[in-house]
C-alpha positions as CSV (number, residue, x, y, z in Angstrom):
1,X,10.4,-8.6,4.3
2,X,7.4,-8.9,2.1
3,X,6.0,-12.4,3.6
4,X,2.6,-13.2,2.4
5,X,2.3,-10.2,0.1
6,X,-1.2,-11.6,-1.0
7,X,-2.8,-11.1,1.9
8,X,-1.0,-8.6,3.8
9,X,-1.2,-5.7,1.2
10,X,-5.0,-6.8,0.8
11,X,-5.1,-6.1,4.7
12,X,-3.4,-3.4,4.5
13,X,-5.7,-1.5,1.7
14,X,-9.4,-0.6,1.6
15,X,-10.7,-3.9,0.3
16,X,-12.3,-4.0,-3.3
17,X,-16.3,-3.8,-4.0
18,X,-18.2,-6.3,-5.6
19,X,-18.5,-6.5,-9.2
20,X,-21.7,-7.1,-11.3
21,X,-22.6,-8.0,-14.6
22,X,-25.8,-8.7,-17.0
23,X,-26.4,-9.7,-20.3
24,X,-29.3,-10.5,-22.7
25,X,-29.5,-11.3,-26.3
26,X,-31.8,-11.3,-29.0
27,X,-30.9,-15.3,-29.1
28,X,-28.8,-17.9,-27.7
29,X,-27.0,-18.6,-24.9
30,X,-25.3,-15.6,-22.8
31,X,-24.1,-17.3,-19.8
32,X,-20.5,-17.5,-21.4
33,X,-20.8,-13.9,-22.1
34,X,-21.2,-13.2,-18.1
35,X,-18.5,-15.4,-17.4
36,X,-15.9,-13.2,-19.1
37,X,-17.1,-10.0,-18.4
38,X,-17.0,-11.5,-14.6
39,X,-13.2,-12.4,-15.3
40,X,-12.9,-8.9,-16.4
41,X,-13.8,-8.2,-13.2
42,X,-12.6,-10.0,-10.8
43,X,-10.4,-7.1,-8.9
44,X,-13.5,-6.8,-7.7
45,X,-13.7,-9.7,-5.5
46,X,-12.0,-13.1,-5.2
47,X,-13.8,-15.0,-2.5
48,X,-16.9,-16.5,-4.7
49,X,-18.8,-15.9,-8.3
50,X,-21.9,-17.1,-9.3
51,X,-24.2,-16.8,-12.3
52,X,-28.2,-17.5,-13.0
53,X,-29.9,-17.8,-16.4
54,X,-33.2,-17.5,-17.9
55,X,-34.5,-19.8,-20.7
56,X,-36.9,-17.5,-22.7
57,X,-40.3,-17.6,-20.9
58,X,-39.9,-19.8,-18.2
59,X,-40.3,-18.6,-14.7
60,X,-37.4,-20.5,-13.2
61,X,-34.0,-19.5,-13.2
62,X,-31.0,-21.7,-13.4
63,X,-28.1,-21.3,-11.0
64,X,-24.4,-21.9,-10.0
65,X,-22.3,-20.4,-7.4
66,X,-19.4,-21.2,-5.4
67,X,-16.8,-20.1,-3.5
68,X,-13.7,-19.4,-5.7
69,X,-12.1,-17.1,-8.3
70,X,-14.3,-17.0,-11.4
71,X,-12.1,-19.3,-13.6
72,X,-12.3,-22.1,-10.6
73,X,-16.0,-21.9,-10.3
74,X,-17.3,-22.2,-13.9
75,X,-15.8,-24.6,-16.5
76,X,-17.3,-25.4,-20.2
77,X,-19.9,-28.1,-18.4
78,X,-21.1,-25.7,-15.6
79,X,-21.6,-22.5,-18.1
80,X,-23.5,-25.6,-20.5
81,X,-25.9,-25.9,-17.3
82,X,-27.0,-22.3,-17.5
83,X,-28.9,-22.2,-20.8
84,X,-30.7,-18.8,-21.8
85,X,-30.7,-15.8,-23.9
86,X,-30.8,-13.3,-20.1
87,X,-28.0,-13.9,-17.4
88,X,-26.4,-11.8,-14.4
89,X,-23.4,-12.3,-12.5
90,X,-21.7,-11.5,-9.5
91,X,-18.0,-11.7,-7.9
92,X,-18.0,-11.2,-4.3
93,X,-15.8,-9.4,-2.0
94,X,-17.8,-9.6,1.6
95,X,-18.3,-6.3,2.9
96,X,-21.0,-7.8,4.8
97,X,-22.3,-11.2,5.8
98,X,-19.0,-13.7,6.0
99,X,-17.4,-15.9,3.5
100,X,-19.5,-18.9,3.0
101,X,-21.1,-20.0,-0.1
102,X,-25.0,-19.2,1.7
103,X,-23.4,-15.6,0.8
104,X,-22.2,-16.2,-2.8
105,X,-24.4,-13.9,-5.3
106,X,-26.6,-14.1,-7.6
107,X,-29.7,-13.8,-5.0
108,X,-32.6,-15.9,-6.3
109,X,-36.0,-15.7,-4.6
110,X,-39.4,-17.2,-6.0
111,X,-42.5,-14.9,-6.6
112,X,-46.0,-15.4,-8.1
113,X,-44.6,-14.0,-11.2
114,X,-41.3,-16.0,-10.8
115,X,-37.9,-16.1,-9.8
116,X,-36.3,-13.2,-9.3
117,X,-32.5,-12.8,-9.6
118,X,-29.9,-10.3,-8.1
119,X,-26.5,-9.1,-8.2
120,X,-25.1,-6.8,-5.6
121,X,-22.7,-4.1,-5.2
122,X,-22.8,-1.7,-2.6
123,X,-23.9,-2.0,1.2
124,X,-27.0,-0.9,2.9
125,X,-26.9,0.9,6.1
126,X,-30.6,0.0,7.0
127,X,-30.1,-3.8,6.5
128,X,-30.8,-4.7,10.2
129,X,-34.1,-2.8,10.4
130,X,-35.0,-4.1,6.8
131,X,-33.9,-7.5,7.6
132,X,-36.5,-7.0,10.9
133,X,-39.3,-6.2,8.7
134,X,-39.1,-8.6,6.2
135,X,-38.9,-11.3,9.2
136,X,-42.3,-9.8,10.7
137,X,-43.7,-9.8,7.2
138,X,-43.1,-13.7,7.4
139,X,-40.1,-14.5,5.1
140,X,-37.4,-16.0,6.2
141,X,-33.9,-14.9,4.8
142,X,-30.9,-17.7,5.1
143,X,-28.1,-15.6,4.5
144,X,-26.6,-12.8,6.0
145,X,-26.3,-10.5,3.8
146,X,-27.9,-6.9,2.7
147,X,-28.1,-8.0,-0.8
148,X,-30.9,-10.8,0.7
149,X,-32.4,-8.2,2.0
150,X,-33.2,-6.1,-1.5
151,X,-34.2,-9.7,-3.2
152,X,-36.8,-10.1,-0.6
153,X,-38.2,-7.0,-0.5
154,X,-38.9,-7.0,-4.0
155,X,-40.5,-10.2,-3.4
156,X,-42.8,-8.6,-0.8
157,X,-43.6,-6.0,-3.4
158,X,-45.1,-8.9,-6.1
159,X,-46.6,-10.6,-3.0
160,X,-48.8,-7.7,-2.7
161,X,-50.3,-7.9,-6.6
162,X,-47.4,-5.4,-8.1
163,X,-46.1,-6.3,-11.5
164,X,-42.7,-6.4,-11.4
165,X,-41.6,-2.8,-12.5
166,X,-43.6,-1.1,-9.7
167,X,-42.5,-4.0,-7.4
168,X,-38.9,-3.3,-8.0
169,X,-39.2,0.2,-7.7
170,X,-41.1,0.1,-4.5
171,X,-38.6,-2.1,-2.7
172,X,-35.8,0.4,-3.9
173,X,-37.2,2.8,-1.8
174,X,-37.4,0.7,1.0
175,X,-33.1,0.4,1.0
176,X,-31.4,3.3,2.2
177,X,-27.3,3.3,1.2
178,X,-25.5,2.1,-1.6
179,X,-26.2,-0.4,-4.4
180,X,-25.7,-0.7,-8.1
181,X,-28.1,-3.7,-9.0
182,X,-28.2,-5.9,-11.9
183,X,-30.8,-8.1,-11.9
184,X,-32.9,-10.6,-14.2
185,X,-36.6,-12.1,-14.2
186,X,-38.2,-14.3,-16.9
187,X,-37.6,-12.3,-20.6
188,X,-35.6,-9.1,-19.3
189,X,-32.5,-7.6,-17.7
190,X,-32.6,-4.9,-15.1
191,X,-30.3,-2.6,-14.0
192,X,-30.5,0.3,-11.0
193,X,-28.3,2.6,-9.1
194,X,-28.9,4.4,-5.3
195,X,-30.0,8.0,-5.9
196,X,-25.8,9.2,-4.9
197,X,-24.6,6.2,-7.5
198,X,-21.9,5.7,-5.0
199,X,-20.8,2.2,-6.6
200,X,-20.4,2.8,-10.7
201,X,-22.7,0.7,-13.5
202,X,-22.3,1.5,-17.2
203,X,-24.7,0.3,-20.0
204,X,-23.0,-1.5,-23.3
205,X,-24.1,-3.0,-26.3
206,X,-22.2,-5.4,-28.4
207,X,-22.5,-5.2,-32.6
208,X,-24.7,-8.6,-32.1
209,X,-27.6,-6.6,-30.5
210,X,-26.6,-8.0,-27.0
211,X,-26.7,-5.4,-24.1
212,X,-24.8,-5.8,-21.1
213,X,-24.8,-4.0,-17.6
214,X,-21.2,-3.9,-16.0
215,X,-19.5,-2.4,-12.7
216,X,-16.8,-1.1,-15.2
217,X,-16.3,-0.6,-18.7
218,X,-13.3,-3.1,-18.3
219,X,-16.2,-5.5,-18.5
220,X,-17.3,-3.9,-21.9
221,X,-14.0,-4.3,-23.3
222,X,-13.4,-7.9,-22.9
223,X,-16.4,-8.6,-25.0
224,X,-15.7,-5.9,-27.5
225,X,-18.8,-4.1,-26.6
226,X,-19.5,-0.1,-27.2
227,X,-19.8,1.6,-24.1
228,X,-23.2,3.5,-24.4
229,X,-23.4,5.6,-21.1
230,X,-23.5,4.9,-17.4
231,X,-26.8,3.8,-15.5
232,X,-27.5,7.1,-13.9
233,X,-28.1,7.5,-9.9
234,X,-31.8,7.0,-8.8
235,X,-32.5,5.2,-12.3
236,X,-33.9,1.9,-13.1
237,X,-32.7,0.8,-16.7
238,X,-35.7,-2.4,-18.1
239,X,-34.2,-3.9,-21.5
240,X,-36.9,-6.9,-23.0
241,X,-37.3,-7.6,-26.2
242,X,-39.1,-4.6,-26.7
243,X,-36.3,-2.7,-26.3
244,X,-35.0,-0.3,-23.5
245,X,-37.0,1.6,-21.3
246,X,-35.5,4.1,-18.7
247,X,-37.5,5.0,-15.5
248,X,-36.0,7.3,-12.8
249,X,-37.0,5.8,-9.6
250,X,-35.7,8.4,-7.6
251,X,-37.0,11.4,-8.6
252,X,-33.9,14.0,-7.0
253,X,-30.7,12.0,-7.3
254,X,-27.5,13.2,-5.4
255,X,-24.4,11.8,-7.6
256,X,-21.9,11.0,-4.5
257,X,-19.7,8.2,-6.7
258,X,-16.9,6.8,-4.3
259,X,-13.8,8.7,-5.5
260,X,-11.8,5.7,-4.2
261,X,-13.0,4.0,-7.1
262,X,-10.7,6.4,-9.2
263,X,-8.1,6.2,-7.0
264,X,-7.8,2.5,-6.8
265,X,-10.4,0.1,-6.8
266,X,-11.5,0.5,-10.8
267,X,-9.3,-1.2,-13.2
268,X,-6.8,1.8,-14.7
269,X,-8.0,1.1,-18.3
270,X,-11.7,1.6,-17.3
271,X,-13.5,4.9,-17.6
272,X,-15.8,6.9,-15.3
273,X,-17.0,9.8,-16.1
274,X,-15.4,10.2,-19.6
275,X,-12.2,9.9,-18.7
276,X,-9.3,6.5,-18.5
277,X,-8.6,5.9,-14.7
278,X,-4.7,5.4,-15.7
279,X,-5.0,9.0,-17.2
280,X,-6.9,10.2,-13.8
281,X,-4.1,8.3,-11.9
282,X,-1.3,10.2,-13.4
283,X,-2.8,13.6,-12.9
284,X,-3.0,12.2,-9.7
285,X,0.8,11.8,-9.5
286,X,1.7,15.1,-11.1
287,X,-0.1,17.3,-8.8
288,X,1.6,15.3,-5.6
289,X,4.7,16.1,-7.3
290,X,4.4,19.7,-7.7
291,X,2.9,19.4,-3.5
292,X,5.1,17.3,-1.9
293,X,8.6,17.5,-4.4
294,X,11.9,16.5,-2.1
295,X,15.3,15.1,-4.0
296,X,15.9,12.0,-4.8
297,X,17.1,9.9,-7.7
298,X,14.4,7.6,-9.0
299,X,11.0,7.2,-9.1
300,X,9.1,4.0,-8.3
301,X,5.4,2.5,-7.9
302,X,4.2,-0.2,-5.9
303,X,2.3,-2.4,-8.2
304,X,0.4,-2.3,-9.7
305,X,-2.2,0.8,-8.5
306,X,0.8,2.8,-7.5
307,X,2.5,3.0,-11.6
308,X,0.2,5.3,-13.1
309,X,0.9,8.1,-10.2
310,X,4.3,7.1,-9.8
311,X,4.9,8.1,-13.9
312,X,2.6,11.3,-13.1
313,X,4.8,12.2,-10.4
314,X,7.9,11.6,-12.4
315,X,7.2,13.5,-15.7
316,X,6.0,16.2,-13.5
317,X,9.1,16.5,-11.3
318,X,11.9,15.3,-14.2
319,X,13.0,12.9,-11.8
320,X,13.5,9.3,-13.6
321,X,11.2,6.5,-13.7
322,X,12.3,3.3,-13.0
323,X,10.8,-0.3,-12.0
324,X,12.5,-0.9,-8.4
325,X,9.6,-3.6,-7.7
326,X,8.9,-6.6,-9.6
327,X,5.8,-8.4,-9.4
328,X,4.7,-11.8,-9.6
329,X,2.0,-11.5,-12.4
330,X,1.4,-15.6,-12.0
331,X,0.4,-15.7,-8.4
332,X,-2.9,-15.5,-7.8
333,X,-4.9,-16.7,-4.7
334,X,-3.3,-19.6,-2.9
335,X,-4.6,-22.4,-0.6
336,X,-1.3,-23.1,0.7
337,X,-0.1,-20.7,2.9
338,X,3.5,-20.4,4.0
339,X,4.4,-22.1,7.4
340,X,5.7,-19.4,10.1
341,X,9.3,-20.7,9.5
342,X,9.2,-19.5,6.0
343,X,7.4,-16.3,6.5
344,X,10.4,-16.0,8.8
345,X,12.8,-16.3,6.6
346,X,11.4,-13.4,4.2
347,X,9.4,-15.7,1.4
348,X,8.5,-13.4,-0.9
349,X,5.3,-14.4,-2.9
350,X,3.9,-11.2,-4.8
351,X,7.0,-8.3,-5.2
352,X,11.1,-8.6,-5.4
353,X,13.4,-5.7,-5.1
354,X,15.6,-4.6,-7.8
355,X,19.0,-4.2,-6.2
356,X,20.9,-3.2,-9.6
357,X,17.8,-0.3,-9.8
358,X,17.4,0.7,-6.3
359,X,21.1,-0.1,-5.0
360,X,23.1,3.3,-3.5
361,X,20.0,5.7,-5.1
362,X,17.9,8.4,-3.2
363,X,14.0,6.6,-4.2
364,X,10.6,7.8,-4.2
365,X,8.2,5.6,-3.8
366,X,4.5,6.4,-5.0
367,X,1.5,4.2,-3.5
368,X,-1.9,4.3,-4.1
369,X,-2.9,4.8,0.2
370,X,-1.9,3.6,3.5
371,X,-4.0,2.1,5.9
372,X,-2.7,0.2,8.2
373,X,0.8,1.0,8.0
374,X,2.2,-2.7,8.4
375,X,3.0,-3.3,4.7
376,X,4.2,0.2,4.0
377,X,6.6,-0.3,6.6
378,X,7.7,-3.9,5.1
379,X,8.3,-2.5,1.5
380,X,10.9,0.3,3.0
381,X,12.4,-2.3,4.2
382,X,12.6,-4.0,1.8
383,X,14.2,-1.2,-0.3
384,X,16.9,-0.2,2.0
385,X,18.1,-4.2,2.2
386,X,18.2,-3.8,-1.5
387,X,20.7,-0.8,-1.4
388,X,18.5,2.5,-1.3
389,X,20.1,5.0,0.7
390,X,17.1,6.9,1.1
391,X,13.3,6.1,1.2
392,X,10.4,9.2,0.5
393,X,7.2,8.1,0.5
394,X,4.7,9.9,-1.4
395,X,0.9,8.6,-1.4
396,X,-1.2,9.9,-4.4
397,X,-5.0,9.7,-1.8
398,X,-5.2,12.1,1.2
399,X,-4.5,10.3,4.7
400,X,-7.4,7.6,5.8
401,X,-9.2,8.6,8.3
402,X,-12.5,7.1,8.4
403,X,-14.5,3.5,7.8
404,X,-16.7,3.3,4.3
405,X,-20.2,2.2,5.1
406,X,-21.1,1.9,1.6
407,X,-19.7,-1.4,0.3
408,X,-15.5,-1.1,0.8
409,X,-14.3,-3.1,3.4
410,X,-11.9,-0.9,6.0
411,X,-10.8,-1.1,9.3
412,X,-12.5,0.4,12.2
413,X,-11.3,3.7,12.8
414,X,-8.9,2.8,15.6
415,X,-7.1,0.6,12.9
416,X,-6.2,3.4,10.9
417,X,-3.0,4.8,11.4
418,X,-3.4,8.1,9.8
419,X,-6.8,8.5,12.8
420,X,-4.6,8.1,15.7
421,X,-1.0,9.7,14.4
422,X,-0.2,12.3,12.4
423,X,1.7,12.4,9.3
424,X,5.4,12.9,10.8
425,X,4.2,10.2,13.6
426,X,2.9,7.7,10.5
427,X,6.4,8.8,8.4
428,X,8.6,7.0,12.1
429,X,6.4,3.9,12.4
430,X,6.8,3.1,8.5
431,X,10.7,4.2,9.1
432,X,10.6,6.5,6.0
433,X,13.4,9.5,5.3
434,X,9.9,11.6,4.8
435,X,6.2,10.8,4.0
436,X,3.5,12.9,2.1
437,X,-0.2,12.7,1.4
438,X,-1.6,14.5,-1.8
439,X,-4.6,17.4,-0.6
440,X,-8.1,16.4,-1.2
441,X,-8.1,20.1,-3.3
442,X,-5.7,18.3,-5.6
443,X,-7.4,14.9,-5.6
444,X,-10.7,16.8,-6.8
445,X,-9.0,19.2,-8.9
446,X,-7.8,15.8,-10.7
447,X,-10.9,14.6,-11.8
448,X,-11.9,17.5,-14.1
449,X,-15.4,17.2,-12.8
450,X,-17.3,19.2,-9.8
451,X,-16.0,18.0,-6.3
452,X,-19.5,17.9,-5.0
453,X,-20.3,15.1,-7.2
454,X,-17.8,12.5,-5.2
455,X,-17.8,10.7,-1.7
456,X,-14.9,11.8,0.4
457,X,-15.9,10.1,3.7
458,X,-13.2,7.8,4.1
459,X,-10.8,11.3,4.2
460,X,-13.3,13.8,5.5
461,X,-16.0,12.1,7.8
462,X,-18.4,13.4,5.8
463,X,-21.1,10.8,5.4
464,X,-23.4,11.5,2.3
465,X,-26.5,9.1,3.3
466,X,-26.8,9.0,7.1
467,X,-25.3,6.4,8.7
468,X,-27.6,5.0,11.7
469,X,-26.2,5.4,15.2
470,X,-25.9,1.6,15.8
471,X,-24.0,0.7,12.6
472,X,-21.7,3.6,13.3
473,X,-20.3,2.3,16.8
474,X,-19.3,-0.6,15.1
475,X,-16.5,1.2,13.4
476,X,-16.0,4.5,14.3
477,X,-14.8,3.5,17.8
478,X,-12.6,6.9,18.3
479,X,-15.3,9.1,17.9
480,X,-17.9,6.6,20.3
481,X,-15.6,6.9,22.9
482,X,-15.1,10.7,22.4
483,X,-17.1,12.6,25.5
């Protein structure tokens, strides 16, 4: 049954980014601000948060982090501690280093010009040999993560007489991969994307004055901010109280934004590119309807990335829409875990089947990817014990096939089902009446916008920003073994 739906569906997905957020006011405190655009944005990780501050002129920041969901980590007397009119924040999903507080985010290193702060979303693929030569330049890093890695080399930058604009911008170009930065030093806010702007970052201002930086424009919205564009790829966004400056770092950017963030990661009331996800997401399903049609009676999603296609599909193919999954909106993370005997007995923490909806009906059953397999093959089971007669799956991504290197946590490629079996051999082990992917043509042709401007690697192999050969054999074990 659907035991330990928490964790098993998280296994069984391509795990979310980090999120980021900044903030900086004419006046007052702001750290209250970051907490709720953090809360807006904590599909973006769940394992710690953290938040540092800046008092006016003074050179030190003040900082909390922890491991935890946003709400347990910051309460009224915590966000009290972090006085100051500049703050950035981070929620962390580890796509590298492991989950200990050492790794929590915001990064906070001390300069001659003072502390400098950072908030992390992406991964570099040149951490190890940037990790090497900051070591030999004589600092020592405590954590292991990339994000450590960026903090430190801006540090080396001001160690070497730079102001902190140059400095920033010369340890950019020492990182090679993917990051959307916020970060903060005494009297500004900073934000910067990779030249592909592989992770997304959008610029907001609220009717106060206050502008924020945000992974989405969910983030925005909480705070009832006006989204004013996106941080663009290769640009470094300075905001003081001067004003805003924009300087492109990197002269020749490359947009390569993850497409997966469309697909599934991104909150569907965000917006990239112009357009609402949930709108993108329903294309999404009536293009995989008018690919992959088959009969059936009802429609259903898997909750809650799976609705938005699984309405697409049905208004495409007239086929009726209905709710055959109910989820558990009031579970979040738990510390208690079930004990064996009760996942053996089919305790069912996150989704319930609808037996009066799904009971003697042909369903189709929309889902956002497959990974794994192992939680695909637990929710057609857990359809036919309700009553369905028949189970078509229809996924509204093209089959996984490769490992992100660029900040989603997947599998190694001999973990993904859809490398080693093909789609009628993935259809038997998930024991469905018939399986379909939607085409990458109609993924692209979704998004309104040119398909060269997306990364595809996770469904094409087709790396954007070269991966190096010793961080590749670490996940893509079919093709290292391959003569």
């Amino acid at each position: 049954m659907l035991e330990q739906w928490e964790g098993e569906r998280r296994r069984d997905h391509p795990q979310e980014a980090c999120g980021v957020f900044g903030a900086i006011a004419r006046g007052g405190d702001v750290a209250k601000l970051v907490y709720f655009g953090l809360y807006a944005l904590q599909h973006r990780g769940q394992e710690s948060a953290g938040i540092a501050s800046y008092e006016g002129s003074q050179k030190t920041a003040h900082v909390y982090k922890a491991m935890g969901l946003v709400s347990q980590v910051f309460h009224e007397i915590t966000l009290e501690e972090l006085p100051g009119n500049v703050a950035i924040g981070h929620t962390r999903y580890s796509t590298t280093g492991s989950s200990r507080v050492v790794n929590a985010q915001p990064v906070v290193v001390s300069t001659r010009l003072g502390d400098f702060s950072l908030a992390h979303n992406g991964n570099l693929v040149n951490a190890l040999e940037l990790r090497s030569e900051l070591t030999a330049e004589g600092f020592t890093l405590t954590s292991t993560t990339d994000s450590e890695g960026i903090a430190y080399a801006v540090a080396s930058a001001i160690a070497t007489g730079m102001d902190w604009l140059p400095g920033i911008c010369a340890a950019l170009r020492r990182c090679q991969g993917a990051f959307s930065l916020v970060m903060a030093v005494p009297g500004a806010l900073i934000a910067a994307r990779d030249p592909y702007g592989v992770r997304p970052l959008v610029l907001g201002r609220t009717d106060d004055g206050t502008y924020i930086f945000s992974s989405e424009t969910c983030g925005l919205d909480i705070l009832s901010a006006e989204l004013l564009r996106e941080v663009q790829p290769g640009e470094l966004v300075w905001i003081d109280a001067a004003g805003v400056r924009s300087h492109q770092w990197e002269p020749q950017p490359q947009p390569k934004l993850c497409i997966f963030e469309l697909i599934y990661f991104a909150r569907p009331d965000s917006v990239m590119h112009g357009d609402s996800l949930y709108s993108y997401r329903m294309r999404l399903g009536k293009i995989l309807a008018q690919e992959s049609p088959v009969a059936a009676d009802i429609v259903i999603g898997v909750p809650d990335s799976g609705i938005p296609a699984a309405i697409g599909y049905s208004q495409s193919s007239g086929i009726p829409y209905a709710e055959g999954l109910i989820k558990n909106r009031y579970v979040g993370r738990t510390f208690i875990q079930p004990t064996q005997a009760m996942r053996e007995s089919g305790i069912r923490m996150k989704l319930n089947p609808l037996r009066d909806v799904l009971q003697g009906r042909r369903v189709i059953v929309i889902d956002d990817s497959i990974v794994r397999g192992t939680t695909s093959r637990k929710i057609v089971r857990a359809l036919r014990s309700a009553g369905a007669t028949e189970v078509h799956m229809r996924i509204s991504s093209p089959p996984v096939t490769h490992p992100c290197f660029y900040g989603i946590d997947t599998d190694s490629q001999d973990h993904l089902i859809a490398a080693r079996h093909s789609v009628r051999e993935v259809a038997r082990q998930i024991e469905v009446d018939s399986l379909a992917y939607l085409s990458e043509v109609g993924m692209l042709a979704a998004t309104d916008q040119e398909p060269g401007q997306f990364c595809t690697a996770c469904f094409t192999g087709s790396y954007p920003i070269a991966i190096p050969d010793q961080l590749k054999r670490t996940k893509l074990l079919l093709e290292a073994a391959a003569p």
